[in-house]
C-alpha angles and dihedrals in degrees: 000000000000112000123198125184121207141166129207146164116243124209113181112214121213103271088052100264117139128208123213112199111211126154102258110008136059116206125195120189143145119257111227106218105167104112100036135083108272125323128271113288127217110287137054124325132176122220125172113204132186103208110202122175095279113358140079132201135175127213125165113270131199130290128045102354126164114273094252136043116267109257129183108281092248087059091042090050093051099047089048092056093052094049091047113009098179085056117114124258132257128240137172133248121208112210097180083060090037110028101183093072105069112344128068108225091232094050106030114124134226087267126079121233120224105206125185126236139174115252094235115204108250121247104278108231135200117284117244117239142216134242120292108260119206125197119189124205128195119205133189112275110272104032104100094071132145085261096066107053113211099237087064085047091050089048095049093051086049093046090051090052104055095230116154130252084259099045102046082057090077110047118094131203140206127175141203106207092185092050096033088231123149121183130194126208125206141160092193109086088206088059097054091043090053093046090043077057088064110111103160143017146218114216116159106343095312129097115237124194111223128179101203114202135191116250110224124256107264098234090069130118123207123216133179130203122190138224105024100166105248151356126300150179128244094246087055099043085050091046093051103032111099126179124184096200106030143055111236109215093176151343140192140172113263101234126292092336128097090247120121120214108200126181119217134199116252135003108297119083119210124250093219132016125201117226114187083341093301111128110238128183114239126207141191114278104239097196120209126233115264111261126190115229084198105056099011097243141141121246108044153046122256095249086059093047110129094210083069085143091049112093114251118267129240111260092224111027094021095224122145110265115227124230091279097057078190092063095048111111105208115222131209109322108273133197118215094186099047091017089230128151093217106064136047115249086240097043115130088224093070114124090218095043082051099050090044100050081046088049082049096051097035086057090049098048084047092047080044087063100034101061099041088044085060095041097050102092104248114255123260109281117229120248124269086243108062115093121243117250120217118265117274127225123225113242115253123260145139128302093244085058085051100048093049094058110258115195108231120254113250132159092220135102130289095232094060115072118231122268082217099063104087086047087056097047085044090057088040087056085053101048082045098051079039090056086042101052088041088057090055099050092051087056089046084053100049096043086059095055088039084060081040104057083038085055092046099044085055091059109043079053096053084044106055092042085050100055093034085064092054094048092048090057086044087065100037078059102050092042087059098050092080086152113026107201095207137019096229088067101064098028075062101050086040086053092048091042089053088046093053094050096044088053093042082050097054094043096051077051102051085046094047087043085054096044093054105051080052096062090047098056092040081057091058098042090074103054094051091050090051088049097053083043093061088041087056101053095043087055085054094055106043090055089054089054098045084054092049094047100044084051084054088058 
């Protein structure tokens, strides 16, 4: 085997060719870096070789080396964690696989070059988190008071329910004293899990018995359908209920009633549900307004009442009971909301219990739209460009074709929306403040004939115990007069007693005449009502559908 030594300088131009000087001959060739510690960098490097016919080594040569000798990338690796064990690791980078590290494309060879790089940590982002969780917790009336602050409350929640240091850090609470509400917010589902467990609590010293519950998520519709046939659980009605459309989050019984509330995810209500594959119609949940059982009023529930240390009132007379409810003798029917004797504070003929369940269902229907009005994606906008075209008016045409939602007439595409539209949902805002305003004139109205008939009942009763008294003294007269001494006597108290009767006469007539066009008119208030009430509602729907329409365009 020939042997040859040989020294050179190497220069490594950019491309990764080396060039070897030696007095009569020029070598090009690739270096092989792969298992050695970085490639050669630009400068001046000396290599010794020994070039045998077929094999190639590499040993350090004189002049400026490295301080150690160079070892396989795995030893050098291993030696490096030992020394420094907090220090990054190494990988490699292809740049055959990956050109742009190391290699031009013009002037790669044939070769492939192996460079080392630290393994940086990447830039650390914000974890995403979950959806805010909320627990309410109802406590007795009177236990949210200045006394007890609300940190030692909220440690005392966290503590019951066996959360961690870490954990605890990240529930929130806020709290209602006149309504004795706490509620809990958390992004951790185990947390709220842990904190729904909760079944009782110590606060100073005495043991309270609580029942948490989770708040519903607010993008949510309500919808009711009627006669299902029976009475089921949750877990059944779940389990039966199908919608093609929508996503169904929860349902219960309503009370003792064969109705169904379910609560859907999203903002569009179906308009049919299956239950146990039976086609039901569902309709908008139209929610009552909140009544205490306790004072009679009107915005909360009687275990929030803040005259939790005022006895209890009577439903119908609205008298305080007394501590035996059996022994309490109820009086005449009284309002506490229009201060009438003819109606229960409680009835569901009151005018005030009416507006406000209207008010209830009016700011439902509006959160209804306004959710689903920021959750539709917006159309696409027209280019600056385009010129605007004039605004176009809608044909004529009768009340009845406006109030169903015609779309205007335009010559236009269908791709493009109708100037028009804005100008006909501002006139729909004005027919319904219109219907509005007329309906309250019509309550205002009949409010004042229901004090009118009141008024008029009062006197015909003052009258008639007023002329029956008369008449009763014009008896006991003419029973004493056994012997009249003279005949113009009695011809004057005949005349007095005929007098009396033909007036008492004429007066029952002029109050029955007045009852009963009172009647007549509080028969036709109805009607109209009714009629302003289906209006209404036309005027509602045909707006829905112009905006669903219009999103459709």
């Amino acid at each position: 085997m020939l042997l040859r030594s040989f020294e050179f300088t190497a220069r490594r131009p950019p491309g990764g060719a080396v060039l070897f000087g030696w007095p009569h001959t020029v070598l090009h060739f690739h270096v092989f870096l792969a298992r050695y510690r970085a490639p050669p960098v630009s400068g001046q490097a000396h290599y010794s070789f020994w070039k045998t016919s077929g094999t190639r080594r590499q040993h350090p040569g004189p002049g400026p080396t490295p301080g150690w000798p160079l070892r396989p990338l795995q030893k050098y690796e291993a030696a490096r964690r030992r020394t420094n064990p907090n220090a990054p690791r190494l990988h490699l980078h292809d740049a055959e696989s990956r050109p742009a590290l190391d290699t031009n494309d013009n002037l790669r060879p044939f070769g492939s070059w192996n460079t080392v790089s630290a393994n940086r940590k990447p830039a650390s982002t914000a974890r995403p988190r979950s959806e805010l969780i909320t627990v309410g917790i109802q406590l007795p009336p009177g236990t949210l008071t200045p006394k007890l602050p609300l940190y030692d409350l909220l440690s005392t929640i966290t503590a019951t329910a066996n959360l961690s240091p870490k954990t605890s850090v990240e529930v929130t609470l806020q709290a209602k004293p006149a309504q004795s509400l706490v509620f809990l917010k958390t992004h951790s589902p185990l947390t709220a899990h842990l904190l729904l467990s909760l079944t009782s609590l110590e606060l100073n010293g005495k043991p309270i018995t609580i029942k948490p519950y989770a708040l519903s998520p607010p993008i949510l519709c309500l919808g009711v359908i009627h006669n299902v046939g029976g009475h089921f659980t949750t877990s059944q009605l779940l389990h039966d209920l199908q919608s093609f459309t929508s996503d169904i989050l929860a349902a219960r019984m309503m009370g003792s009633t064969e109705s169904v509330l379910i609560t859907f995810a999203g903002t569009i209500i179906p308009r049919f549900v299956y239950f146990k594959r039976v086609s039901f119609r569902c309709r908008p949940h139209k929610p009552k307004p909140p009544t205490c059982t306790r004072c009679l009023a009107i915005g909360h529930r009687a275990h929030q009442c803040p005259q939790h240390s005022v006895p209890a009132k009577c439903r119908r007379c609205a008298s305080p009971l007394l501590a035996d409810p059996d022994a309490h003798v109820c009086a005449q029917p009284w309002c506490i909301h229009c201060q009438v004797n003819t109606l229960s504070s409680l009835d569901s003929t009151c005018p005030y219990i009416l507006a406000k369940q209207r008010d209830c269902a009016k700011a439902a229907f509006l959160r209804r739209t306004a959710i689903r009005q920021a959750t539709q994606p917006s159309p696409p906008s027209s280019s600056a460009h385009e010129p605007l075209s004039p605004p176009a008016t809608s044909p004529p045409g009768s009340y009845a074709t406006k109030v169903k939602g015609t779309p205007p007439m335009c010559t236009s595409s269908s791709n493009t929306h109708s100037p028009s539209s804005s100008n006909e949902s501002r006139s729909f805002d004005l027919r319904l403040a219109m219907l509005e305003r007329n309906q309250r004139e019509q309550q205002r109205v009949s409010d004042e004939l229901q004090q009118k008939i009141l008024a008029l009942t009062q006197t015909l009763a003052t009258t008639t115990s007023s002329l029956t008294s008369q008449l009763t003294e014009l008896n006991k007269q003419l029973t004493t007069l056994t012997a009249p001494t003279s005949s113009s006597h009695v011809t004057k108290l005949a005349d007095m007693v005929e007098t009396t009767t033909t007036a008492h006469h004429t007066r029952l007539v002029q109050l029955e005449n007045s009852i009963a066009r009172i009647l007549t008119t509080l028969e036709t208030q109805p009607k109209q009502l009714e009629s302003f009430t289906y209006m209404l509602n036309s005027l509602q729907e045909s707006l829905t559908r112009q905006k669903r329409r219009n999103a459709h365009a």
